[in-house]
Structures are given as structure tokens and as C-alpha cells.
SETI-146143 format. One record per residue (C-alpha): residue in three letters; x, y, z. Coordinates in steps of 0.05 Angstrom, whole numbers, plus 32768, in hexadecimal, padded with zeros to 4 digits. Each point is the difference from the previous one (the first is absolute). Layout:
! residues N
ALAXYZ...
! end
This chain:
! residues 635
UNK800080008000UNK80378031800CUNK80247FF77FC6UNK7FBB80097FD7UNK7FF7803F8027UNK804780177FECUNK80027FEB7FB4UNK7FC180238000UNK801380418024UNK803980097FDBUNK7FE17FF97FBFUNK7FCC80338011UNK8037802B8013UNK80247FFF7FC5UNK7FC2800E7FD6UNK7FEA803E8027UNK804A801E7FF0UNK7FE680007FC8UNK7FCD802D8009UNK8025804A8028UNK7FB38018801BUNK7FE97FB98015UNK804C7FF48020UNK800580458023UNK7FBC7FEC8028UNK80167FBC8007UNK804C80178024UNK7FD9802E802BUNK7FDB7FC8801DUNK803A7FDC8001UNK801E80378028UNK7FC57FF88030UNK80037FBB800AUNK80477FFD8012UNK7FEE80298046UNK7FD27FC3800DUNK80227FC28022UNK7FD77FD07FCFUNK800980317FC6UNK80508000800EUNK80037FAF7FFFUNK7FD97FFA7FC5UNK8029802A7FDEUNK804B7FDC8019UNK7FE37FC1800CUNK7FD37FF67FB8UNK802C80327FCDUNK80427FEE8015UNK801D7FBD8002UNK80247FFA804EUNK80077FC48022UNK7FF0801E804BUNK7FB780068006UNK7FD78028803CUNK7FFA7FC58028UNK80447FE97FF7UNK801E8039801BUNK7FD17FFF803FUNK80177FB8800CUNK8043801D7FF5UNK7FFD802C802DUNK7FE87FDC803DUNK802E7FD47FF9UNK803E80287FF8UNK7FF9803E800AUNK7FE1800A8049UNK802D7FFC803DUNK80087FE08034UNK800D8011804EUNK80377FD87FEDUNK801B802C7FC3UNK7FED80458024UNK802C7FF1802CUNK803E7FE67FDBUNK7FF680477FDCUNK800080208044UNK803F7FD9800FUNK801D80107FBBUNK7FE88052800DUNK80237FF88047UNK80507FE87FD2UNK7FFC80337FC7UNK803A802D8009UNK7FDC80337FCAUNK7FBC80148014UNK7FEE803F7FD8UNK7FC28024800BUNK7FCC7FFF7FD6UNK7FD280367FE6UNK7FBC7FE77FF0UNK7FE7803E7FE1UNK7FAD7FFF7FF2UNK7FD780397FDDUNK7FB880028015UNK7FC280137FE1UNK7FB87FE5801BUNK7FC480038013UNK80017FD08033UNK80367FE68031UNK7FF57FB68001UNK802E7FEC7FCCUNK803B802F8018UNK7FF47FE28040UNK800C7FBB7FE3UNK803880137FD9UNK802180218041UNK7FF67FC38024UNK80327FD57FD5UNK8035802B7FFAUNK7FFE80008052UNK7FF97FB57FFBUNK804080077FD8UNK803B7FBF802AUNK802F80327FE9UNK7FFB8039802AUNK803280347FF0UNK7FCB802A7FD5UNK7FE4803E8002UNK7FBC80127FD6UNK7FF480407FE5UNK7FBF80187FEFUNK7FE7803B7FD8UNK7FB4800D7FF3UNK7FF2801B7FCDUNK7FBE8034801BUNK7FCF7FC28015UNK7FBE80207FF5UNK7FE47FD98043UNK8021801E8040UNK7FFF7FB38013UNK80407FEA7FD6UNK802680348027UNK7FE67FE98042UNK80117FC27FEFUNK8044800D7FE5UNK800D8022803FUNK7FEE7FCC802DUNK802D7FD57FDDUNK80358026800DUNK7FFB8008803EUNK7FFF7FBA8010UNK80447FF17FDAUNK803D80378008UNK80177FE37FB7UNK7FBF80217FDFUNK8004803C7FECUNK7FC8802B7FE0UNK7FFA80407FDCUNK7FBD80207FDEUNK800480247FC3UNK7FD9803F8001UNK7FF07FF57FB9UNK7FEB7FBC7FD2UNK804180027FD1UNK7FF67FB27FE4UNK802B7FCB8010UNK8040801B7FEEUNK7FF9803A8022UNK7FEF7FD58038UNK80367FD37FFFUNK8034803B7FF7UNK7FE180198044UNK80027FBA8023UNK80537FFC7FE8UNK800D803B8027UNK7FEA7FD6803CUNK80327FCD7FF1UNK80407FF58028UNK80127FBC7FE3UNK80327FE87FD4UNK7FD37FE17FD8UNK7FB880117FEAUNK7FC57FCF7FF2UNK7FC7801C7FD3UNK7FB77FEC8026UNK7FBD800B7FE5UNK7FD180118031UNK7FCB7FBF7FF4UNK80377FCF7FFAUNK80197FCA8035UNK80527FEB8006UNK80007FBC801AUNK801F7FFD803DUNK804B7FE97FEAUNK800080327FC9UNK802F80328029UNK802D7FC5800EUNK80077FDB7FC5UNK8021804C7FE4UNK80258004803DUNK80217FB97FF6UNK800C80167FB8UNK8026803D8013UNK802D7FD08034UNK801B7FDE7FB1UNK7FFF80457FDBUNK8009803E802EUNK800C80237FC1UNK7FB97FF97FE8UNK7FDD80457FDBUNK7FBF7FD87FF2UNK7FD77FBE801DUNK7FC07FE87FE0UNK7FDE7FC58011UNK7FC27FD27FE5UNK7FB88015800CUNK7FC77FEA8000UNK7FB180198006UNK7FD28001803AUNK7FB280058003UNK7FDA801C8036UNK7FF57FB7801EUNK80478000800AUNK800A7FCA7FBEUNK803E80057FD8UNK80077FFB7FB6UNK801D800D7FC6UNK80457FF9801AUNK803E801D7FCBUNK80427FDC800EUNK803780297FDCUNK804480017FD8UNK803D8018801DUNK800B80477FF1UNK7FE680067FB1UNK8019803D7FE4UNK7FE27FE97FBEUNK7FBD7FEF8026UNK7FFA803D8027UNK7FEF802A7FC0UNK7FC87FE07FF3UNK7FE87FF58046UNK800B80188047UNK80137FBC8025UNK8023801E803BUNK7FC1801B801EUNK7FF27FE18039UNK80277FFB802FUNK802D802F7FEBUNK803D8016802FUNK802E80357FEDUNK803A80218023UNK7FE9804A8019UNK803E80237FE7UNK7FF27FE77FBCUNK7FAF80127FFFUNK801A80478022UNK803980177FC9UNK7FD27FF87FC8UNK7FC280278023UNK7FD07FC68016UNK7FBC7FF27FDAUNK7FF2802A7FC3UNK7FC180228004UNK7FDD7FF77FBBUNK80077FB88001UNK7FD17FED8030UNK7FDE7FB57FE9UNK804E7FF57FEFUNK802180188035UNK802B7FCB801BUNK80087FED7FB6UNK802880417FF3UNK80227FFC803FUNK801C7FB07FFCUNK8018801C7FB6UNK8025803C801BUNK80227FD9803CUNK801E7FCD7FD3UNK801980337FD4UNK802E80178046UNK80097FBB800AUNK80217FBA7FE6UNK7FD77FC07FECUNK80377FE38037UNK7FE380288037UNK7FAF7FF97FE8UNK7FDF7FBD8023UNK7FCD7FD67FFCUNK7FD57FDA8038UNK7FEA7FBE7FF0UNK7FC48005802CUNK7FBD8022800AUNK800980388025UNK7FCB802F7FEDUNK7FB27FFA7FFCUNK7FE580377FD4UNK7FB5800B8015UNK7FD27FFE7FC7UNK7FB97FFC8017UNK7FDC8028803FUNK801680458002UNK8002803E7FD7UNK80197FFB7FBFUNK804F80027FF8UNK8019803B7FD4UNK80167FD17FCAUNK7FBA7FDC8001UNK7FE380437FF6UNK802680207FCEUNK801A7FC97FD1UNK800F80327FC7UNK8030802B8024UNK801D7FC68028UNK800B7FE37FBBUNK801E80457FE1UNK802A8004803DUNK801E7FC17FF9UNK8011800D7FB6UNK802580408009UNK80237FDF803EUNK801A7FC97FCAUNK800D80387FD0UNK8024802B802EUNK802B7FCF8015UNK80157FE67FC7UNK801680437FEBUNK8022800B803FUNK80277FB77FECUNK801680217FC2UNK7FD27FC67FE1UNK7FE7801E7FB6UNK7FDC7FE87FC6UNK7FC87FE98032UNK7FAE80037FFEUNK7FDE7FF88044UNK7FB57FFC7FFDUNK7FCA7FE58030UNK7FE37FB37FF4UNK7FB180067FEAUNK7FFC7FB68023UNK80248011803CUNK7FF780478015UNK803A801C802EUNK802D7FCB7FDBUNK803680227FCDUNK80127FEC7FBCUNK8045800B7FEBUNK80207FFD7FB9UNK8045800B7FE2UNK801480097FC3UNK803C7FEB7FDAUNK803E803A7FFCUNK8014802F7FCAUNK80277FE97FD3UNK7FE97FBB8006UNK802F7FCA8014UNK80197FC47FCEUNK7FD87FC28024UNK801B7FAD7FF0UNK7FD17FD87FF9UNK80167FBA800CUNK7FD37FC67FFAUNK80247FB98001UNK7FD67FCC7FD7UNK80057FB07FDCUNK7FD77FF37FD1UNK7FB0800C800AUNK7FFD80397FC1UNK7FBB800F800CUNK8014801A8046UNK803B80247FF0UNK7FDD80217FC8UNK7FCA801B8034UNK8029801D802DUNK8036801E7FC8UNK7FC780207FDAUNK7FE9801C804BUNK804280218003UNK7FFF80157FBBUNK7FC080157FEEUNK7FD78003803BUNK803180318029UNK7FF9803F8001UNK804D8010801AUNK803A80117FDEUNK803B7FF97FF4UNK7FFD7FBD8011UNK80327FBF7FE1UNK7FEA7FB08008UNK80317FD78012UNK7FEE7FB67FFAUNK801F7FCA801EUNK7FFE7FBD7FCDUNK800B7FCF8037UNK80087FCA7FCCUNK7FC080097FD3UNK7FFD7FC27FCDUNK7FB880057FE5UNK7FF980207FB3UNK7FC98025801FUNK802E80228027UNK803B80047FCDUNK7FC2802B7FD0UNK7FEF8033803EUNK80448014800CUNK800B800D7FBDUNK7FCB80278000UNK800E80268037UNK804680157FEDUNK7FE280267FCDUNK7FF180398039UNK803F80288009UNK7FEB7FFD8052UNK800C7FB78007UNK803B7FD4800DUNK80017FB47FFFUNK80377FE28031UNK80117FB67FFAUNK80047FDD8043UNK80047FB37FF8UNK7FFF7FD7803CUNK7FD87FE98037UNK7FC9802E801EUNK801F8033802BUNK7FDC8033800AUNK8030802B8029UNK80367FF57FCFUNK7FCD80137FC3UNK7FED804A801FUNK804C800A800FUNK801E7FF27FBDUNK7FC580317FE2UNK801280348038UNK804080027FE8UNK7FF480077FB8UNK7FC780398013UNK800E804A7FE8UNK7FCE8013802CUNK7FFA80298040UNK7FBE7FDD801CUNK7FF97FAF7FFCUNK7FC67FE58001UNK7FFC7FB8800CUNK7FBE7FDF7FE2UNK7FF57FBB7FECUNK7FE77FE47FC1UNK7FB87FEE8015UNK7FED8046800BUNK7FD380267FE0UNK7FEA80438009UNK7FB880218013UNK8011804B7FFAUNK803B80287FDAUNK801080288033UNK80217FC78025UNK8047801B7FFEUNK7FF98043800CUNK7FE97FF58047UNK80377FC8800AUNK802E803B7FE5UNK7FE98036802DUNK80087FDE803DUNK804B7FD77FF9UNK802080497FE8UNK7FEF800F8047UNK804A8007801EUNK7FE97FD98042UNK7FD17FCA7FD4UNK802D7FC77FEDUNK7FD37FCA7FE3UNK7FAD80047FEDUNK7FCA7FCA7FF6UNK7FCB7FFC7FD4UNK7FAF7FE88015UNK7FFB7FC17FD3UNK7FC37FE17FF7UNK7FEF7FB27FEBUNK7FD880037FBDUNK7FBF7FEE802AUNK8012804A8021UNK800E7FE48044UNK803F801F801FUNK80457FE17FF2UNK8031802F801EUNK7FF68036802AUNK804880018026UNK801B7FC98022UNK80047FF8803EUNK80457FE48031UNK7FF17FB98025UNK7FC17FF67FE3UNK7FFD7FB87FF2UNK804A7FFA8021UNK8025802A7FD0UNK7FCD802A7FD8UNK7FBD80057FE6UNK7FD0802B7FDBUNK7FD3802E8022UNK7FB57FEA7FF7UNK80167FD27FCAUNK7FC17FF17FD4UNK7FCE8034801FUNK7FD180267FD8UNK801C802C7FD7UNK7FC780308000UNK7FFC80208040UNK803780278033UNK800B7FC5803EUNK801D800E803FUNK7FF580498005UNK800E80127FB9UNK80427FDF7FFEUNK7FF17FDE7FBCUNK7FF3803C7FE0UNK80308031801DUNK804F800C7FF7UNK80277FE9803BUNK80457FE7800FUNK80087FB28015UNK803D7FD58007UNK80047FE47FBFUNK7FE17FF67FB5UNK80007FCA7FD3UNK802B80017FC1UNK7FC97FF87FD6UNK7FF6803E7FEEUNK8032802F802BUNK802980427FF7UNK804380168016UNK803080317FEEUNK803C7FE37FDCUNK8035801E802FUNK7FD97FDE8041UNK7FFD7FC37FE0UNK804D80007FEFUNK800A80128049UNK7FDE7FCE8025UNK80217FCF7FCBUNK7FBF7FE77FD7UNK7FDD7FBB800BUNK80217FCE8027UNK80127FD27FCBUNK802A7FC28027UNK7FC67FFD8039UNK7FC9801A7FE6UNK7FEF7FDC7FBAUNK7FB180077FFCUNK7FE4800F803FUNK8004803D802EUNK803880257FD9UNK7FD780307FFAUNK7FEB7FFF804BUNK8050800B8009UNK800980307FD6UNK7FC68031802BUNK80237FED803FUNK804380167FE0UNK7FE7803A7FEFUNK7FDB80128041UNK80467FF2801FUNK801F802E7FD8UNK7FD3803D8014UNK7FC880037FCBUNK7FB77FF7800BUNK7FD67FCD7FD3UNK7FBF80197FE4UNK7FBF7FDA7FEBUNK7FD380267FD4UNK7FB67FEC7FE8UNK8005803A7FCCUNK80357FCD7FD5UNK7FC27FC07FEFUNK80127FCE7FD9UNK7FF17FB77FEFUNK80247FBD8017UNK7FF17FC67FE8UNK80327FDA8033UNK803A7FD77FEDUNK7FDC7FEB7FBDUNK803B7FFF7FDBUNK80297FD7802EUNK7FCA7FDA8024UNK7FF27FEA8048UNK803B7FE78030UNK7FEA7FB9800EUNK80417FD07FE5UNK80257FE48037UNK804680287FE6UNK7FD8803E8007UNK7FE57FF78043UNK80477FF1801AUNK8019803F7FDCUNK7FBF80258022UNK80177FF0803EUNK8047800F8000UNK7FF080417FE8UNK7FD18008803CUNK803A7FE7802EUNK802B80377FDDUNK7FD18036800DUNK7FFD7FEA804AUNK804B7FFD800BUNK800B80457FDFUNK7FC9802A8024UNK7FF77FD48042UNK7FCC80208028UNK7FF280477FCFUNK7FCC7FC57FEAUNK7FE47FFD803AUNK7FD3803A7FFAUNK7FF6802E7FC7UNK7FF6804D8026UNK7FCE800A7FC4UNK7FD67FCE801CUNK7FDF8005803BUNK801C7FC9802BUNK7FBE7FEA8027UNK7FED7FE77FB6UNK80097FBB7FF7UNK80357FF37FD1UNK7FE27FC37FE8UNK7FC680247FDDUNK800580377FC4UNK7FC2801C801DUNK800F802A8042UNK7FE77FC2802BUNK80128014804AUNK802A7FC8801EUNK7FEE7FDA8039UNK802680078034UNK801D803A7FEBUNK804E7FF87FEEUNK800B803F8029UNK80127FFF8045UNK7FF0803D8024UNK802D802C801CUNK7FFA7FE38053UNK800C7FC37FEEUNK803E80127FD4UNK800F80208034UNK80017FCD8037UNK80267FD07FD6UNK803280367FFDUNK801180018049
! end
């Protein structure tokens, strides 16, 4: 029944696209179901293929993730050895009608087991005298709350800028006023800061709450994603940041409320390093949804949404990043879309494709290059790995009669390592792409967006968003110890719809791409030294090369805006003779003695996901052990 409801839903969907007048009333609705707890799961849990559904998560949850007298107090114990304990600035802007809510936010920051914190409040001109009766009673039963009343409502910026000048600590912790930490919030940040001191910016998971005190909709995120964060603001909740840092560069921004914390997690990083941004593995942040007034950004989704893009634009041009288009998402409003395009003059871009035989294939994907590309200059180098069919013998000739194309002779047995590094030698180009012979090719503009983003001085390698001819998902990044070495994320999902949170559809760095269809700059490649040609024969050379290159400083990029088709190892067929599976499994034993434990957990993969699934299946027990108990075993 569900997956009738879905096929059905999305088809609808994509017909009322169709139609602007009919679609504009439809996202408006949309927009009002998503405030709803059973408009919200519909929406994730029918349009988007995840793997953790609502009730999941709740048995999730009970299990691991509520304390016991037992853990409380092996964090008090833990609190009671740190040799760093740095106050904390919870800083809260408030705007109500009614205190209840603030009064239930209050309460678990003073439930907080770490209790070196301080929280400073700022409302924001209440209209009911109540809120600041409230507030004040508050603070009067806890010296670490302090309160100040604007004489004026200045929106939330305002109000946060007001609440700063409260703070004392050496870190601040943006609160809204509806929301509830969970009680080891404070202290899983603390125990952070006891590894990195140096930190300029913590973010953790989060998750929603209803007024019945349910959780849902949980987002468990990447490492820090400088790709990601231009299309999305993952740090969010909880985000930490060091004072000094939020101070020099003037707070929040008024004009961005909706976006706020958007701007500001964009502008910290800038003053910042990715090695001194974090990530939480853990919920540590309920954002309210249902029971209370309406939250600016639920209010005013059109400038939330402007403010986000001009927060993306903005920074980019702060990064010195040009030749970039930022516009808002009509499917996911407050969500960015970002595009690059290729520089001026245009680069000379390899092609190499290695093939055998299997004509009909090769012919595909050369007339994709050729004809159905809308780049230049481009050459095609292709690898003859020992081609015997006339067939074949007929196409090449053919295709030597375009000046861009070069046929290299490479006799032997299959080595595909040794294939792509024979080419990449020969290439005159600056850019290699790497792209095998069973590709073909849905949309010329293909290249250019590989192009624009591997020019990128800090971009070393990027990876395409293949699809299977029956348009289910092939490739989109792979991810590190999936499977034991690697695996594809949500191998063989529906190719027609976002996934978790969008990440389907939206450019993002990951760990490593498959040589299928990838891009490098020649001079990278050179450095690293190529494909691992002794070790690496077949199978996760290309896996080695993204590590390489990760080692060596660069970032990997995965971007949906490159689609093309991959009809899998059709030329070469399926892995199944016995020599195969005993050179398979050498070159996994390779991989393992090489990289040792960086296999263990990919930081673009949230490591409560269970790395036996593509899907973003939470594991069970989780594989992290939580800071106490590290802790203890320490001692």
C-alpha cells in the first residue's frame, strides 16, 4: 500500500509541474502541511525513499537514547575529571504570547549534567506582561539566568544581538525559545572541547518534537560539508560557536531574519578551518514544531528563503568563488540551489574511456562525447584493451576520422588501473575525465558542470549522478566501510525523487567517486601518482585514488547537475569466475592494509548509519560509544 501511495504521489507531482498555476497552489499546501506532524511524515516518509521510518526512530530512541541513573552519573563523574570546563552561553531570543513553552525550554537547559552554563535571555517586547514575569522568576531562581527586555520588538536578530551582550562564555549556543536540549546536550560539547580546545564551531544532530513530547523526523549529518552547506544550512541545531569569533564579525545580521543562523554558521567558517568545525554524532536538539506561535521562518517563508539565498550569495563572493548562480528551490523553500559554470578560456578536457570489443557500446558513449556534449575543447582518448571483433576494427576507423580522437593500443590482460594511466600520460589535456565505455549521456551539459567544479583550486576529484537505464540511482558518491571497504550510497533507489534530506539531488562533498564517470585535474592526478596499478587491477582503484587525493589536501565533490547513464560492467561482465573472486579479494585485502582504520568510518557519513545498508538505516546498537563511557575506559 505504501509503495502504491508513493508511485502514485509522485506521479501526480510530476504532472502538476507541469502545470505553474495548478503547482503554485499545490506547493502552498505543501507548505502547509509540512507544519503538521502527519503532513511532515507523509511528505519524508511517502516522497522520499529513507530507510528510518517514524516508528523506527521512536523504538530507537527508547532504546538508546534515554539515560540511565546509571549513565547520569558516569557523566557527572566524567564533568567532575575534565581539566577544561568552559562556560557556556546559551543565548535565547523571545517573542510570545504565552510563557508555557519558554518555561519548558528553560527547564532543560537547567536540567543540563553539565553545569558550567550560563543562559542569556533577551525578549524581544512580549506583548503579555506574563512572559516577563515569567522570565523574571526564572531568573531569580538560577544566578546563571540572566534576562534583559527590549523596549522595542526588533525580530530575532535584533534579539539575539541583545541576548550576546549578556554572554560571558567562551562559547555561545544559539536557543530558540520553544525548543528543548536534552539533558546531555551541554556535556556532550563539553567532552568535545576536552579533544579539540581549539574548536570555532560545534553542531550536532536534531531532531523534531510535538507538543506530546514525540520525536521525529530525526537528521543525522555529514561531517563538516563545505560543498553541502551551500545548498542547505545543516549546522543548525545545536550550533556552538566560540564568542570571540561571533563578536569580531558583529553577531547576527539583521535583514536575514528566517536565515539567521544560516548567515552566521557561513560567516564563522569563513574565520575558521574545516579542522577546527565539528560535528556531534548525536541528537542534541529538539526543534519544536507544533503548539505555540508560529516561528518567524514558518511565518515568512519568502523572506526566510531570500535571506538564505543572499547569505549563499554573499558568501561566496566573500570566498572569492565566481561564475556562480544561487537561487531558491521551488520544491524545498529555504533550501539553495547552486551552479557553476565552467572558466574563461575553457580548459582542454581527456576524455579516456578504456574498452574490448562490444562496438555497439563504445559507439554510444563516443557519439555522447562527440555529439551529444555541449563542451569544448574536448580530445577522446580511447584505450583498445585488445579489441579483436571487425565490429570494432569498423568503429575505430570511423572514429579517427574526427581530428578530436586518438586510438591507443593496449594489449594485455584487463587492467583497468594500468589502461587510465597509459591514456593519462598520452593526454594533452588539463582536465581528465575518466568515463567508461558503457556510458551514455542524458543531457549535453554534462561536462561543463564536471569542469566548473574540479578548476576549483581546493576540488581535487568530482563524481557524476549515474543512473541504471530503469532510472534507479547507480552512483551518488561512495561511501568509506560500507560493505567493508566501500559501497554506493542508496545504490538502486529511485531515481526520481531527493532522499535523505535532498542529498540525491544536491552537490555535496563525500569521501570518494567511482571511476565511471569522474573528473580530475591532470596535475592532481600526476601528484597523487594515478591508479594503483600492481594492487589495485579492477576493483577499488578508483576508491584509492579519492583517498589519495583527500590525503593530499583536496576535497572530492559529487554533483547531481553531471546525469548520466550506466549500464554496469556490460562490457566486461559480472565477477563470478573463481580467478576473479581471488583477485577481488586480494584487492580488498590491499585496500585494508593501506588505509587500516580511515575505513572505518567515512566523516561524510553519519556514523550511527548502519554501514551495511545504502539506505541511511540506523544501526543497532549504535557503533558509537558515548563520550562517559570512553571515558571510563580511559582511566
Amino acid at each position: 500500500m505504501h509503495a502504491l501511495v508513493r508511485t502514485l504521489s509522485i506521479h501526480a507531482l510530476n504532472a502538476v509541474r507541469r502545470v505553474p498555476l495548478i503547482h503554485r497552489v499545490v506547493h502552498a499546501a505543501a507548505e502547509r502541511m509540512a507544519k503538521t506532524r502527519w503532513g511532515a511524515r507523509y511528505i519524508r516518509s511517502v516522497l522520499e525513499p529513507e530507510a528510518l521510518s517514524y516508528g523506527d526512530y521512536l523504538d530507537w530512541v527508547a532504546t538508546y537514547d534515554t539515560l540511565s541513573p546509571t549513565d547520569r552519573k558516569s557523566i557527572r563523574a566524567h564533568v567532575a575529571r575534565m581539566t577544561y570546563t568552559p562556560l557556556i552561553s546559551v543565548v535565547m531570543p523571545v517573542y510570545a504570547k504565552s510563557p508555557d513553552l519558554i518555561v519548558k525550554a528553560i527547564a532543560s537547559v537547567r536540567a543540563q549534567l553539565y553545569p558550567h552554563w550560563e543562559l542569556c535571555i533577551a525578549d524581544d517586547a512580549s506583548p503579555e506582561p506574563a512572559v516577563w514575569k515569567a522570565l523574571q522568576k526564572q531568573a531569580a531562581a538560577d544566578s546563571r539566568i540572566k534576562v534583559v527586555r527590549r523596549p522595542e520588538n526588533g525580530n530575532i536578530c535584533a534579539a539575539t544581538n541583545t541576548a550576546l551582550t549578556l554572554a560571558t562564555g567562551e562559547f555561545v549556543a544559539l536557543m530558540d525559545h520553544d525548543d528543548i536540549l536534552p539533558e546531555r546536550a551541554l556535556y556532550e560539547v563539553a567532552a568535545l572541547l576536552q579533544e579539540h580546545p581549539d574548536a570555532d564551531l560545534i553542531y550536532s544532530d536534531e531532531d523534531k518534537i510535538d507538543t506530546s513530547g514525540r520525536r521525529y523526523e530525526p537528521y543525522f549529518k555529514t561531517a563538516w560539508n563545505p560543498e553541502l552547506i551551500l545548498s542547505q544550512n545543516f549546522v543548525s541545531h545545536l550550533g556552538v560557536y566560540r564568542r570571540s569569533i561571533v563578536e569580531a564579525i558583529g553577531g547576527l545580521r539583521v535583514g536575514f531574519e528566517g536565515s539567521q543562523d544560516y548567515d552566521l554558521a557561513l560567516r564563522v567558517s569563513e574565520q575558521s578551518s574545516a579542522s577546527r568545525i565539528h560535528h556531534i554524532p548525536w541528537v542534541l536538539y529538539h526543534w519544536r514544531q507544533e503548539g505555540g506561535p508560529e516561528t518567524f521562518s514558518q511565518a515568512f517563508m519568502d523572506r526566510c528563503a531570500d535571506a538564505a539565498r543572499r547569505a549563499v550569495d554573499e558568501h561566496l563572493v566573500r570566498t572569492g568563488q565566481t561564475r556562480v548562480t544561487v537561487a531558491n528551490l521551488e520544491d524545498s523553500p529555504g533550501w539553495v540551489g547552486v551552479r557553476r559554470a565552467p572558466p574563461e578560456p575553457r580548459p582542454l578536457v581527456s576524455i579516456i574511456v578504456p574498452t574490448r570489443d562490444r562496438a555497439e557500446l563504445l559507439a554510444q558513449c563516443a557519439d555522447g562525447v562527440l555529439t551529444k556534449t555541449a563542451y569544448a575543447p574536448l580530445e577522446l582518448l580511447i584505450v583498445d584493451n585488445g579489441s579483436v571483433e571487425p565490429e570494432t576494427a569498423a568503429l575505430f576507423e570511423r572514429l579517427r576520422k574526427d581530428a578530436r580522437v586518438r586510438i591507443l593500443p593496449a594489449p594485455g590482460p584487463f587492467n583497468f588501473s594500468a589502461l587510465n594511466n597509459l591514456a593519462a600520460a598520452e593526454a594533452r589535456g588539463e582536465i581528465l575525465v575518466l568515463l567508461n565505455n558503457d556510458i551514455s549521456m542524458l543531457r549535453d551539459d554534462w561536462l561543463d558542470e564536471m569542469v566548473a567544479q574540479v578548476v576549483r583550486p581546493n576540488v581535487g576529484a568530482v563524481g557524476a549522478r549515474l543512473l541504471f537505464p530503469d532510472g534507479t540511482v547507480q552512483h551518488a558518491g561512495v561511501v568509506i566501510g560500507m560493505g567493508g571497504v566501500a559501497g554506493h550510497l542508496c545504490y538502486g533507489a529511485p531515481g526520481d525523487n531527493g532522499g535523505y534530506y535532498r542529498h540525491l539531488l544536491t552537490p555535496r562533498n563525500v569521501t570518494a567517486v567511482t571511476a565511471a564517470c569522474l573528473a580530475i585535474r591532470k596535475s592532481v592526478y600526476d601528484e597523487v601518482g594515478g591508479l594503483d596499478a600492481e594492487r589495485l587491477t579492477v576493483a577499488f582503484n578508483d576508491v584509492d585514488l579519492c583517498l589519495k587525493v583527500r590525503a593530499a589536501g583536496y576535497d572530492i565533490v559529487w554533483t547531481p547537475h553531471a546525469e548520466l547513464v550506466h549500464h554496469e560492467s556490460a562490457s566486461r561482465g559480472e565477477d563470478r569466475e573463481p580467478e576473479a573472486q581471488a583477485r577481488f579479494n586480494a584487492e580488498i585485502a590491499a585496500m585494508q592494509s593501506r588505509w587500516g582504520r580511515a575505513l572505518d568510518q567515512d566523516p561524510f557519513h553519519n556514523p550511527l548509519f548502519d554501514l551495511r545498508y545504502s539506505d541511511y538505516k540506523l544501526a543497532s546498537p549504535p557503533p558509537r560509544k558515548p563520550p562517559w563511557v570512553m571515558s571510563d575506559s580511559r582511566r
